[in-house]
C-alpha positions as CSV (number, residue, x, y, z in Angstrom):
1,X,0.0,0.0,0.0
2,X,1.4,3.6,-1.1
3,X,1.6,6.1,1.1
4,X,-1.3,7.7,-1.0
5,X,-3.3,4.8,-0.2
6,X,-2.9,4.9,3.3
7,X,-3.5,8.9,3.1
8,X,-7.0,7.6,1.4
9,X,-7.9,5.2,3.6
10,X,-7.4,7.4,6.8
11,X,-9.1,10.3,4.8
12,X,-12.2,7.9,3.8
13,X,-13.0,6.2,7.3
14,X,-12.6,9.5,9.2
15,X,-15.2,11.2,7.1
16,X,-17.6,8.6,7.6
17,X,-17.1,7.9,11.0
18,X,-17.1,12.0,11.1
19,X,-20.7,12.3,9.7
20,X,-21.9,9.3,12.0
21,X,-22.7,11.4,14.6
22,X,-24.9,13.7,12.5
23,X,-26.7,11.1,11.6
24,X,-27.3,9.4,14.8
25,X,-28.8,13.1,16.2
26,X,-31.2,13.6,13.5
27,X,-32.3,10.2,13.7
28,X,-32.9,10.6,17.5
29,X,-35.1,14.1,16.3
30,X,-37.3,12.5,14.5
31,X,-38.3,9.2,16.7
32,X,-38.0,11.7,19.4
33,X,-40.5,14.0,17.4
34,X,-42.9,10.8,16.4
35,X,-42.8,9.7,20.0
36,X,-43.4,12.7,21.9
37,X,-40.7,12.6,23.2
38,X,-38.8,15.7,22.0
39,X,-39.7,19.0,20.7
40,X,-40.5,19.7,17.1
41,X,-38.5,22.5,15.6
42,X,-39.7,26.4,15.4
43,X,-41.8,27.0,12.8
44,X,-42.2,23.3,11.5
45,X,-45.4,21.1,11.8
46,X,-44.7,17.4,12.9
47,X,-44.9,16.3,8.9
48,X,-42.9,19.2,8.0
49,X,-40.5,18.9,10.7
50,X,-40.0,14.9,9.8
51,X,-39.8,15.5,6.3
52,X,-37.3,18.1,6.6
53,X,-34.7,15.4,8.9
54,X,-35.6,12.3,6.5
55,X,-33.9,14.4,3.9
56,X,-30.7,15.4,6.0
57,X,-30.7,11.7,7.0
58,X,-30.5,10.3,3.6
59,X,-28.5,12.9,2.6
60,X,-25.7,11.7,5.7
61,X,-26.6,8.5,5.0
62,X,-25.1,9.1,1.1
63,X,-22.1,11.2,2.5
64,X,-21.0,7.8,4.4
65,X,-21.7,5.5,1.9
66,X,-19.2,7.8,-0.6
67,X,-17.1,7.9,2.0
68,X,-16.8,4.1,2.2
69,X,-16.8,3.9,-1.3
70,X,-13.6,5.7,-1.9
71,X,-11.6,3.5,0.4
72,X,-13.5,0.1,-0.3
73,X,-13.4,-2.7,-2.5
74,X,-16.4,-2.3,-3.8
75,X,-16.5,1.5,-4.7
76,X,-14.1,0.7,-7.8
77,X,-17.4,-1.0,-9.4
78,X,-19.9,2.1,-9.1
79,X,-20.1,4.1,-12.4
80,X,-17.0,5.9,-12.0
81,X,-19.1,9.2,-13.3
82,X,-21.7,8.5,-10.6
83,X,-18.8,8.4,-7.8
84,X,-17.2,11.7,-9.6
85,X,-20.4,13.9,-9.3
86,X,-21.2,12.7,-5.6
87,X,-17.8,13.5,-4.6
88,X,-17.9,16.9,-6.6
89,X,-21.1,17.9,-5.0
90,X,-20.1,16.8,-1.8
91,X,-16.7,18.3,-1.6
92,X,-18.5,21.7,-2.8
93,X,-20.7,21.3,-0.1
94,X,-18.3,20.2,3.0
95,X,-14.9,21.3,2.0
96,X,-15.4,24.7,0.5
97,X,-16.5,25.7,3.9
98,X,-14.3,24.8,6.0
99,X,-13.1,28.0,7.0
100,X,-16.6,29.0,7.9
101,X,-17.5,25.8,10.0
102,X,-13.8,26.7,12.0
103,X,-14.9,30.2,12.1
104,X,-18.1,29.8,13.4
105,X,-17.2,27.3,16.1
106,X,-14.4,29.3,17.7
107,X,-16.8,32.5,17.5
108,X,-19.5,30.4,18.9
109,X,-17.3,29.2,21.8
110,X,-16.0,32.3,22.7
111,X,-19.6,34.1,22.9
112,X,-20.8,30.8,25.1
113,X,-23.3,30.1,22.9
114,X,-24.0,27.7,19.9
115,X,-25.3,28.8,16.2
116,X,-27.1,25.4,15.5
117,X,-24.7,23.6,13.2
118,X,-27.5,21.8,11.7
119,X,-29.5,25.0,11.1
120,X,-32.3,23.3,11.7
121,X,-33.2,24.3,15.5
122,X,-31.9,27.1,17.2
123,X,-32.5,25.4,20.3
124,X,-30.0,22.7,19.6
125,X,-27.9,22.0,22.9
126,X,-24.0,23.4,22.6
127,X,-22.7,19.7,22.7
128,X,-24.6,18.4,19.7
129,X,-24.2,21.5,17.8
130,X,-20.2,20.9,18.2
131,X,-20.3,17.5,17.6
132,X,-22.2,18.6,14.0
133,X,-20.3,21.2,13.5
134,X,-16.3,18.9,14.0
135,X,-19.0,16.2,11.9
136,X,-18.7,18.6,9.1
137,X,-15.0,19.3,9.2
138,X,-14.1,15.8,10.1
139,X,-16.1,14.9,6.9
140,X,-14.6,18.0,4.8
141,X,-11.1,17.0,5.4
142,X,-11.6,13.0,4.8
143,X,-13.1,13.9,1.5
144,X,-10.1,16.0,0.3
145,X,-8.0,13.2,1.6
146,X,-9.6,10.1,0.0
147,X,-10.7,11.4,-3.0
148,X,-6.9,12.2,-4.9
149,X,-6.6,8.7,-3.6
150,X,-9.4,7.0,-5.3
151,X,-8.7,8.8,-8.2
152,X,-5.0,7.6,-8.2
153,X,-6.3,4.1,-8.1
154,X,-9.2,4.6,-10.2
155,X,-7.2,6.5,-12.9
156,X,-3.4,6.4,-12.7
157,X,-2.7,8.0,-16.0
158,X,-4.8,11.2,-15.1
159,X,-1.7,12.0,-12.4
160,X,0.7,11.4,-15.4
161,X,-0.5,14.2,-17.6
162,X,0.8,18.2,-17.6
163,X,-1.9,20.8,-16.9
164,X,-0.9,23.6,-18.3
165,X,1.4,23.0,-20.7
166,X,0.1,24.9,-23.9
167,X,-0.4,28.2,-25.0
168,X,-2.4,30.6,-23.3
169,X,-5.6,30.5,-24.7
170,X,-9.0,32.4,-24.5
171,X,-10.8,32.8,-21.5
172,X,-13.4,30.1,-21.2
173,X,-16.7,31.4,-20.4
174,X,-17.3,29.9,-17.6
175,X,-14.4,31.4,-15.6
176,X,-15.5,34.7,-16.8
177,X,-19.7,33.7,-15.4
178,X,-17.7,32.8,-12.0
179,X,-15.9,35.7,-11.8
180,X,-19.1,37.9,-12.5
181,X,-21.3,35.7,-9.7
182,X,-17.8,36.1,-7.7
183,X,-17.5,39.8,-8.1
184,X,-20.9,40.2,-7.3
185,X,-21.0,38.4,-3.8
186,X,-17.9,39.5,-2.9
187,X,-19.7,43.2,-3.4
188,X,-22.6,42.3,-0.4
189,X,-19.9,40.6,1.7
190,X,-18.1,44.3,2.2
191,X,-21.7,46.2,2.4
192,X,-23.2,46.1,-0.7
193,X,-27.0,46.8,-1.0
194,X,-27.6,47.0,-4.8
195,X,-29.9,43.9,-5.3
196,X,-30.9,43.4,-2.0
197,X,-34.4,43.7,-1.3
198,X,-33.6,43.4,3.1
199,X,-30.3,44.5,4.2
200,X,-31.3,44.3,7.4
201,X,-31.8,40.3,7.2
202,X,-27.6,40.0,7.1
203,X,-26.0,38.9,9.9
204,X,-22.6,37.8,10.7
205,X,-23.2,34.5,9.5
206,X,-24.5,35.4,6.2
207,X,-21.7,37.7,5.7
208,X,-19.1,35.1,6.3
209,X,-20.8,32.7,3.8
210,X,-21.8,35.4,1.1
211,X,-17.5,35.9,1.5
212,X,-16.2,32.4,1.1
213,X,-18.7,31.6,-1.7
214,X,-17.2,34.5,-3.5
215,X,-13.4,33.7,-2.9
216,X,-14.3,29.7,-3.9
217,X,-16.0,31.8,-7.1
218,X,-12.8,34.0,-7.9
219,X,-10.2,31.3,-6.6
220,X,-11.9,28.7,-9.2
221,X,-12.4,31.4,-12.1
222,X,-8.2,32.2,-11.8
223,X,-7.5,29.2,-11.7
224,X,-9.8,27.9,-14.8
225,X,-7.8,30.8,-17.0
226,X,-4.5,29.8,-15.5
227,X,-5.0,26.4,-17.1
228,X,-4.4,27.3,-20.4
229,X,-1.0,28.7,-19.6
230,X,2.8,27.7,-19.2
231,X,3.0,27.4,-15.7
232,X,6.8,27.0,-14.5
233,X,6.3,25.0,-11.5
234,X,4.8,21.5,-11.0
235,X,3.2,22.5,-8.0
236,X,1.0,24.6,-9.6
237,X,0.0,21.9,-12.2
238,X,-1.4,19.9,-9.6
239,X,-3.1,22.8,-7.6
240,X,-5.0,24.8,-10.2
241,X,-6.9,21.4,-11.3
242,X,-7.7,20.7,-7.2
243,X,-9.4,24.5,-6.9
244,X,-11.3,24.4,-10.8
245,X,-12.9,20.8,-9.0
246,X,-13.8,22.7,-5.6
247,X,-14.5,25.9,-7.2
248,X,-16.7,24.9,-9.5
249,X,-18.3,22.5,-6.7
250,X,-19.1,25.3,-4.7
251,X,-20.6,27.2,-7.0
252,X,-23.4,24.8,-8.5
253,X,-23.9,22.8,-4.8
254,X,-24.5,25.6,-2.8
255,X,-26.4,27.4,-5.3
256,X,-28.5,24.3,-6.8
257,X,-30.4,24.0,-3.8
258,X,-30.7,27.9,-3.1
259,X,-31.6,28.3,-6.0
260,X,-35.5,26.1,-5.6
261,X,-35.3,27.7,-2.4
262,X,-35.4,30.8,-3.6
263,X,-38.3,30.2,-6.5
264,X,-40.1,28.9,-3.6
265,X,-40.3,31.5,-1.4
266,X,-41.4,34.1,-4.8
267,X,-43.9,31.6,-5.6
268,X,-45.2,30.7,-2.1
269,X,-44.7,33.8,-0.4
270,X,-44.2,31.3,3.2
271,X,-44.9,33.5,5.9
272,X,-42.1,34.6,8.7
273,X,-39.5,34.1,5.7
274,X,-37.9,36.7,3.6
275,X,-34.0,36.6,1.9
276,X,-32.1,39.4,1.6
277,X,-31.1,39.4,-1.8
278,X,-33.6,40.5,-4.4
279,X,-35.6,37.3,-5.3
280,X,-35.5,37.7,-9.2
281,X,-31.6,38.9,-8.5
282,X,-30.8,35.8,-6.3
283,X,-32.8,33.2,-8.6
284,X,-30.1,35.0,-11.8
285,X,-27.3,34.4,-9.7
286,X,-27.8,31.0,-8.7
287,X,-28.8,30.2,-11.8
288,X,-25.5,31.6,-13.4
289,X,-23.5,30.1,-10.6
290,X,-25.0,26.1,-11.3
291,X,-24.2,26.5,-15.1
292,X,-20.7,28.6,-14.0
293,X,-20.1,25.4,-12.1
294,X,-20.7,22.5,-14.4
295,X,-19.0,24.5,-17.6
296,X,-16.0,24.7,-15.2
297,X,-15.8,20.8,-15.5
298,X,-15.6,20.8,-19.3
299,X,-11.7,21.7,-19.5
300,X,-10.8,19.3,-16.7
301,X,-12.9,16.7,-19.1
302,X,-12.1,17.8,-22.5
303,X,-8.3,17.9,-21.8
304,X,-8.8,14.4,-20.5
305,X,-10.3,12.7,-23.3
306,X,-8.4,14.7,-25.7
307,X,-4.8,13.4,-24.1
308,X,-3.9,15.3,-21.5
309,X,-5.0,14.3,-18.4
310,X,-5.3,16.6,-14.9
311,X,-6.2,15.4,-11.5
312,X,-9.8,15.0,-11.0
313,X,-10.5,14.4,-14.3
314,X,-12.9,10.8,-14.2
315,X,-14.1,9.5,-17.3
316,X,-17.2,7.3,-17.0
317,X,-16.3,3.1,-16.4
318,X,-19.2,1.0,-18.6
C-alpha cells in the first residue's frame, strides 16, 4: 500500500465515522418528534419537521456510503461518473466551507453560545451542535483526503498528464460567469446593498458565507484561466486542477439547492420568511452560478479525453 493509499484510507474512514454522529442526532429528532418525546423545531409542523430530517438523514446516510466507497473494494465497481459527481457535490458542499465551519465554532465558543450547526433548530444544545459542527469538518477534510486517492487508483494516467502546458488560450466562459457571480457576492460581503431587497436580514453569519462563496467563485475562475498557460512550476500543475474541481463545486452545490429555495419563497410567499437578496436577483445568480459550475468541469474533461489528463479528471467506467 502507497503512502497515498494509506493517506486515502485514513481520509475515507474518518469522514464517515465524522458524519456518523450527524446522523445518529437527527435520527434521535425524529423518533423523538414521532414519539413525543422531543420537541418539534420552530416554525415546522410534525410532517414538516420529519420531512425536513428524513432528507438530512438520507443525505448523511449518502455522505457515508461515498465515503466508504472511496476507500473500499467495492467503490471501484460504481459508475466511475456517478462516484465523480457525488464527490464533486459533496466536496462543494463540505470542503469549501471549511473556514466558515472553523470560524463559526471558535466564534460560537467564545460568545458561550451555539449557532445550531444543523441550522435546523436554534435550540440545539451546545454539545450536539459541536459535535455537527467537528461532523462537518471531520467529513470536509476525509473527502479532500480520500478522493486524490481514489482517483490515483481509479485512474493512474490522469496523475501522469501536464496541466498547463500549452499556450495561453482564451478565456473560457465559464471562468469569466464565476468571476461575475464572484465579483458580485464579494460586493454584499463588504456592504453592498444593490440587489438586496432586506439588508437588514444579514448577519454575521451570512456575511461570512456570502464571503467564502465569492473567494471559492474567484479562486476557481483564476485558476480555470491559468489552465491554459505555461506554468513554470509542478506544483501549480497539480493545484489549479484541485481548486477548478472545488471551485466549480461550490458554486453549483451551494447554489442548486438555493436556487428552488429561492423560487419557492417568490412563488409561495411562506410566511415569517424573507431573503435578503432581491428574489429575481438571487434566482439570476444561482442560476449563473450552477451553469458557471458545471462549464468549469468541461476543460478538466475535454483535456482528458483529448490526451492530457489533470487530476480529477474521471471519465465514465461501462
Amino acid at each position: 500500500m502507497t503512502r497515498w493509499d494509506r493517506v486515502g484510507r485514513y481520509g475515507g474512514y474518518g469522514a464517515a465515522l465524522a458524519l456518523t454522529p450527524y446522523l445518529l442526532i437527527k435520527v434521535s429528532w425524529v423518533v423523538g418528534s414521532v414519539l413525543g418525546l422531543a420537541p418539534v423545531g420552530k416554525g415546522f409542523g410534525l410532517a414538516g419537521w420529519v420531512l425536513l430530517n428524513a432528507v438530512t438523514i438520507g443525505m448523511a446516510a449518502v455522505g457515508i456510503a461515498l465515503s466508504l466507497a472511496l476507500v473500499r473494494p467495492w467503490g471501484m465497481r460504481i459508475p466511475g461518473w456517478l462516484v465523480a459527481f457525488c464527490t464533486w457535490t459533496g466536496s462543494g458542499f463540505l470542503v469549501s466551507v471549511l473556514p466558515y465551519a472553523v470560524l463559526s465554532t471558535v466564534l460560537d465558543a467564545g460568545q458561550g453560545g451555539a449557532a445550531g450547526g444543523g441550522g435546523d433548530d436554534p435550540a440545539m444544545p451546545g454539545w450536539e451542535s459541536a459535535l455537527v459542527q467537528f461532523g462537518f469538518i471531520g467529513t470536509g477534510l476525509g473527502l479532500a483526503l480520500a478522493l486524490p486517492a481514489y482517483l490515483r487508483r481509479r485512474r493512474p494516467d490522469a496523475f501522469t498528464g501536464r496541466a498547463g502546458g500549452g499556450e495561453a488560450t482564451a478565456v473560457p466562459w465559464a471562468a469569466v460567469v464565476a468571476a461575475v457571480v464572484g465579483l458580485v457576492r464579494l460586493y454584499w460581503a463588504v456592504g453592498g446593498t444593490a440587489g438586496l431587497s432586506n439588508p437588514s436580514e444579514r448577519d454575521t453569519d451570512w456575511h461570512l458565507l456570502t464571503g467564502l462563496g465569492a473567494l471559492w467563485a474567484l479562486v476557481g475562475a483564476a485558476a480555470l484561466r491559468m489552465l491554459g498557460r505555461k506554468l513554470p512550476a509542478p506544483v501549480c500543475r497539480r493545484i489549479l486542477p484541485a481548486l477548478v474541481w472545488l471551485g466549480s463545486g461550490s458554486l453549483f452545490a451551494w447554489s442548486a439547492w438555493k436556487l428552488p429555495l429561492t423560487l419557492f419563497v417568490a412563488l409561495a410567499h411562506p410566511a415569517g420568511t424573507t431573503l435578503p437578496e432581491g428574489l429575481a436577483v438571487a434566482a439570476v445568480l444561482h442560476l449563473a452560478a450552477v451553469v458557471a459550475g458545471v462549464g468549469m468541469l468541461g476543460p478538466l474533461v475535454g483535456s482528458h479525453r483529448g490526451g492530457s489528463t489533470e487530476p480529477g479528471a474521471v471519465r465514465p467506467h461501462p
